[in-house]
C-alpha positions as CSV (number, residue, x, y, z in Angstrom):
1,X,38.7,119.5,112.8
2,X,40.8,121.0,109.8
3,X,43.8,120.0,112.4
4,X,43.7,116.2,111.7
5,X,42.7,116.6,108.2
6,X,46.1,118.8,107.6
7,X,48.6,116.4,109.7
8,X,51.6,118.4,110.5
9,X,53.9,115.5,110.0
10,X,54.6,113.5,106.9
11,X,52.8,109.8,106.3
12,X,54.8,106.9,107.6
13,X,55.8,105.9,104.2
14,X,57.2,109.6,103.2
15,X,59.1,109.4,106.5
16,X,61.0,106.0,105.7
17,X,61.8,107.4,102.1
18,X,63.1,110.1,103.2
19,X,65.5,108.2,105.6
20,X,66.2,105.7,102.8
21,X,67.0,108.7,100.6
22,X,69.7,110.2,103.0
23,X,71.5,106.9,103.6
24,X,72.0,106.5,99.4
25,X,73.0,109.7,99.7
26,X,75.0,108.9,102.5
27,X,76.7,105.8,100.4
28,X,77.3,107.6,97.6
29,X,79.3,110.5,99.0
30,X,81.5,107.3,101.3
31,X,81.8,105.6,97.9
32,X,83.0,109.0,96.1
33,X,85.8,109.5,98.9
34,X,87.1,106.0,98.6
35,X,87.1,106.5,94.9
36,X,89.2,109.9,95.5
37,X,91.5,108.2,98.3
38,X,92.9,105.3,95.6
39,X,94.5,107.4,93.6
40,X,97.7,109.2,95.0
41,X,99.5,111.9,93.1
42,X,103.1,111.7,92.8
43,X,105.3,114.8,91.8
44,X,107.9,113.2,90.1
45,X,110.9,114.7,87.4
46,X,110.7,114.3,83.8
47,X,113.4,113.1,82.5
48,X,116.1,112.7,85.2
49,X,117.5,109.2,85.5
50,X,118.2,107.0,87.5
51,X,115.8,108.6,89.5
52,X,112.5,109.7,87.5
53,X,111.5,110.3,83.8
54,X,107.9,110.3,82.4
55,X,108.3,106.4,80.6
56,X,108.3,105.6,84.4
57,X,112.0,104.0,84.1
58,X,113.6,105.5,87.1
59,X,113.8,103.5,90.4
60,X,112.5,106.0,92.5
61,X,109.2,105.4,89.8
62,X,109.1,101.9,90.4
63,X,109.7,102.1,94.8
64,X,106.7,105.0,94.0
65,X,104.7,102.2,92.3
66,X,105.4,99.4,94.7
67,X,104.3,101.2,97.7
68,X,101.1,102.9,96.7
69,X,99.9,99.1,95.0
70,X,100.4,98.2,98.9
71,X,98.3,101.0,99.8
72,X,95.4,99.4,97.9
73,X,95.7,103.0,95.6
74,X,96.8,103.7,92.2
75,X,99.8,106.3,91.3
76,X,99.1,109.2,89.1
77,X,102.1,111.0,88.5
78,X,102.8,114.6,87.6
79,X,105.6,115.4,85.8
80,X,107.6,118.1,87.4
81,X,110.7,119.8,87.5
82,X,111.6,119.7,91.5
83,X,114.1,122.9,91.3
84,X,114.1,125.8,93.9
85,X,110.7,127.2,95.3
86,X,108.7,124.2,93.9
87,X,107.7,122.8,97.5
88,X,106.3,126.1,98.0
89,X,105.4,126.6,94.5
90,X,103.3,123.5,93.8
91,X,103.8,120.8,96.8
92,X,102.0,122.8,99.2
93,X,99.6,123.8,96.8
94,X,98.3,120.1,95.9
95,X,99.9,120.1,92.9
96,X,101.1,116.2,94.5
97,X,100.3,114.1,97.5
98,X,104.0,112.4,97.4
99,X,107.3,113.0,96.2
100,X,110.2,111.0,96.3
101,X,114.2,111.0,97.0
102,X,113.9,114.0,100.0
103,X,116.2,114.2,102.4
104,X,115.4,112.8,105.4
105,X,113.6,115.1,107.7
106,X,113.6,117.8,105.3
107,X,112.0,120.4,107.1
108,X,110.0,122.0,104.3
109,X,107.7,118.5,104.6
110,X,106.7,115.4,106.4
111,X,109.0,112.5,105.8
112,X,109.1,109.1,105.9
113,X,111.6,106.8,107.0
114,X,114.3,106.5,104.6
115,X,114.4,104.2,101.9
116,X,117.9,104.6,100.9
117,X,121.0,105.5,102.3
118,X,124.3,105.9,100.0
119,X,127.1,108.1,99.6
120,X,129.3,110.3,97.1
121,X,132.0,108.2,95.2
122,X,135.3,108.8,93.7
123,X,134.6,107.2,90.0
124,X,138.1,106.5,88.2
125,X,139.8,104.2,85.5
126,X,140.8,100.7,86.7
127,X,144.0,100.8,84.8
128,X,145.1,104.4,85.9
129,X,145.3,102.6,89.3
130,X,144.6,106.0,91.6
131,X,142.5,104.4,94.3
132,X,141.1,107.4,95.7
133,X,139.4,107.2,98.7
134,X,139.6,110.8,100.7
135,X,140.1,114.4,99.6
136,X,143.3,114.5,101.5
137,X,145.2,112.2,98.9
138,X,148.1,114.4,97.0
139,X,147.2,112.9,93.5
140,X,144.3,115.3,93.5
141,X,146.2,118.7,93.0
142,X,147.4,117.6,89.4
143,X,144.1,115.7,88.3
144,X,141.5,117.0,86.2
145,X,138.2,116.6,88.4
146,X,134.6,116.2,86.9
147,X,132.0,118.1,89.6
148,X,128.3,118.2,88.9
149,X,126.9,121.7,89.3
150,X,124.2,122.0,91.5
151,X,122.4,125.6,90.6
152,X,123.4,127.7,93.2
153,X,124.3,125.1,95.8
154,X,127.8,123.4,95.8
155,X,127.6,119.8,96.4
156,X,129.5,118.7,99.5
157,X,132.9,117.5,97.0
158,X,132.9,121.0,95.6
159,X,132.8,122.5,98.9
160,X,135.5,119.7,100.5
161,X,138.2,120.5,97.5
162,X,137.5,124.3,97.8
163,X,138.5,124.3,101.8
164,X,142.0,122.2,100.3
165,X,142.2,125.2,97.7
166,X,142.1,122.4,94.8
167,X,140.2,124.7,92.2
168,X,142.7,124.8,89.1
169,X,141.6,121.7,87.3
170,X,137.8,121.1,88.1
171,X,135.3,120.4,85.5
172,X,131.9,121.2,85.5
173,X,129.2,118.8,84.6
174,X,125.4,118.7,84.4
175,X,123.3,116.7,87.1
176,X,120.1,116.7,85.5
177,X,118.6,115.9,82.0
178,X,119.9,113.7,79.1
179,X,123.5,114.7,79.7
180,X,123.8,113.4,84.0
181,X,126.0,110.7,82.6
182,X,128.5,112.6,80.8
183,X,130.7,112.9,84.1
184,X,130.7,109.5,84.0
185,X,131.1,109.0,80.0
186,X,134.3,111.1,80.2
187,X,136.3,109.5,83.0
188,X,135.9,105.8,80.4
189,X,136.8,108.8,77.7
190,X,140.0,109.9,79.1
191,X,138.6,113.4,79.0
192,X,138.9,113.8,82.7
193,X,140.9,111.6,85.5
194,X,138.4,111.3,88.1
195,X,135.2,112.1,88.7
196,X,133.4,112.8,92.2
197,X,129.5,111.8,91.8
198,X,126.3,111.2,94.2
199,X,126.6,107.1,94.7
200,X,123.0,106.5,92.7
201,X,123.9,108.2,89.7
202,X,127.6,107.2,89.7
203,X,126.6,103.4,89.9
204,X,123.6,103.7,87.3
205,X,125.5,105.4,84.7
206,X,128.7,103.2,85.5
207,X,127.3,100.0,84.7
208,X,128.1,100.0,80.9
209,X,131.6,100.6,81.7
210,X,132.1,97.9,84.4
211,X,134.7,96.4,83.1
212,X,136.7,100.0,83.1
213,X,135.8,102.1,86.0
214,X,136.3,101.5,89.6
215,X,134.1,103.4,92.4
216,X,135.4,104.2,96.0
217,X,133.2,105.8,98.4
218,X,134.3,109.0,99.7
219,X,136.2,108.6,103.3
220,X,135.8,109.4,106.0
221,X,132.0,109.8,105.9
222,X,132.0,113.7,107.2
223,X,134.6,116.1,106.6
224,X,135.4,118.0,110.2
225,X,133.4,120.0,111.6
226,X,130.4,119.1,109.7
227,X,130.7,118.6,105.9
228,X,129.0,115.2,105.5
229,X,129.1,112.8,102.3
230,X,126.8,110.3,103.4
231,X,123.3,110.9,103.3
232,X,119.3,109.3,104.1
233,X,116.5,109.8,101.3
234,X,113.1,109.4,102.0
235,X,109.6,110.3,100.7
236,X,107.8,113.3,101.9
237,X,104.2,114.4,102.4
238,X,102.4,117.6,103.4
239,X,102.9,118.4,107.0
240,X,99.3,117.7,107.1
241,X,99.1,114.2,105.7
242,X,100.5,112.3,108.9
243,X,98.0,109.4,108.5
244,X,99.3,109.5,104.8
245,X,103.0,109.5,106.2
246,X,102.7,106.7,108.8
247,X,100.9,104.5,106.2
248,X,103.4,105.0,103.8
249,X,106.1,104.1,106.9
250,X,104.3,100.8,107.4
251,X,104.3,100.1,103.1
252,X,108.0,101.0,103.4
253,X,109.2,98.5,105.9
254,X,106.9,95.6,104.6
255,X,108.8,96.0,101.3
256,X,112.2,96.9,102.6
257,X,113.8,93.8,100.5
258,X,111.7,94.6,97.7
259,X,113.1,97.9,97.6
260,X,116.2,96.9,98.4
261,X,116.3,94.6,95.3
262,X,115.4,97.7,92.9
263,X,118.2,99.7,94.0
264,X,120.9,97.0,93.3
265,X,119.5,96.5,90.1
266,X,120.0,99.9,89.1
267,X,123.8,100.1,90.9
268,X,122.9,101.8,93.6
269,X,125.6,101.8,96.2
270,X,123.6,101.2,99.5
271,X,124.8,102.1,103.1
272,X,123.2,99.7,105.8
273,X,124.4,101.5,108.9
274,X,121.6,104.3,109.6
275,X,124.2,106.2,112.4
276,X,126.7,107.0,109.7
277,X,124.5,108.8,106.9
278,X,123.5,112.3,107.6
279,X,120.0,112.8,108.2
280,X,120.2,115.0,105.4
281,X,119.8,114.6,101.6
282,X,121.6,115.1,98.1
283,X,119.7,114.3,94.7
């Protein structure tokens, strides 16, 4: 009858192609999202040492580096300016998977542990002999005092010498860029007296003048009621990425020495006790 001359299923041998056919295709699309998931994209500044620039020199680069090779994935990193609106701007639009030095628990994003903890210095000559420690010493009110200006925001110094009305002799000074160091440059330079600088970038561009300069972290660690000085840096993700984050957790503690290691080599002053840095963050 017409009915088993026109079989309404397929030949034995059409059926097992068929199956073969959707497990390469099954392969193929597994191999293409492990070839997508080994490469991470990291949102990192241009030229902005100690921390970042595009030759890849910066330490938060090389922690970057170290802890997506654990990963078993390869950084790719995209060279960014991280001022106002750019979580929103480009972050949360995939512009990255990672970016480094974020406060920790920055609310905008998921964050990792923290990688660093440091704190804001008093940077001065050796052979003026001022051994600043707090905001409260008298020699302040006749010193000329290098700030770095943070756009809009004022840096937790600014803020702690504006509440002691110590305004008359402050100089401003660039935090980003080619010209970070200059603060640092001019207290060895005799252009300024004192400077007050984020730990990282004080010790960095301090190394050349070793020999000159003297660095005192700022004391106590919060100025009452709640201006802090001390402060926890982490790496963030998209709020999404949790597997991403806790991974990236795991990478950091397995290489905590390593990382460790980086930041003295770049003069990072390093806090060990987590309960007295702010969970907070100041690039």
């Amino acid at each position: 009858m017409p009915a088993k001359n026109c079989p309404s299923t397929p030949p034995r041998e059409e059926c097992c192609m068929s199956s073969l056919s959707r497990m390469v295709a099954a392969v193929l699309v597994m191999s293409l999202a492990c070839v997508a998931q080994t490469t991470i994209k990291v949102c990192a500044d241009p030229d902005n040492l100690p921390y970042s620039n595009r030759r890849l020199q910066g330490y938060e680069n090389k922690i970057a580096q170290l802890i997506i090779a654990d990963l078993k994935a390869k950084p790719a990193f995209s060279f960014t300016r991280q001022r106002r609106g750019f979580i929103r701007s480009q972050f949360n639009k995939h512009a990255c998977d990672l970016i480094t030095g974020v406060p920790a628990q920055f609310r905008p994003v998921l964050t990792t542990e923290p990688y660093l903890r440091s704190t804001y210095v008093f940077v001065s000559r050796k052979d003026r002999k001022l051994k600043i420690e707090s905001f409260d010493d008298p020699q302040l009110n006749n010193l000329n005092i290098g700030l770095q200006v943070l756009e809009e925001d004022y840096a937790p110094p600014a803020q702690a010498l504006a509440r002691r009305h110590i305004v008359s002799k402050l100089v401003g000074y660039e935090v980003f860029g080619d010209e970070a160091g200059a603060i640092i440059r001019d207290v060895a330079h005799r252009k300024i007296d004192v400077a007050i600088v984020w730990g990282p970038l004080a010790g960095y561009f301090a190394r050349p003048y070793k020999n000159l300069l003297e660095t005192r972290p700022v004391s106590p660690a919060f100025d009452p009621p709640g201006l802090p000085f001390t402060f926890a840096i982490a790496m963030g993700v998209r709020k999404s990425d949790a597997q991403l984050r806790d991974r990236l957790n795991a990478a950091l503690e397995r290489h905590r020495k390593d990382i460790e290691h980086i930041l003295r080599s770049y003069g990072v002053p390093q806090l060990q006790e987590p309960t007295a840095v702010a969970q907070a963050g100041h690039k």
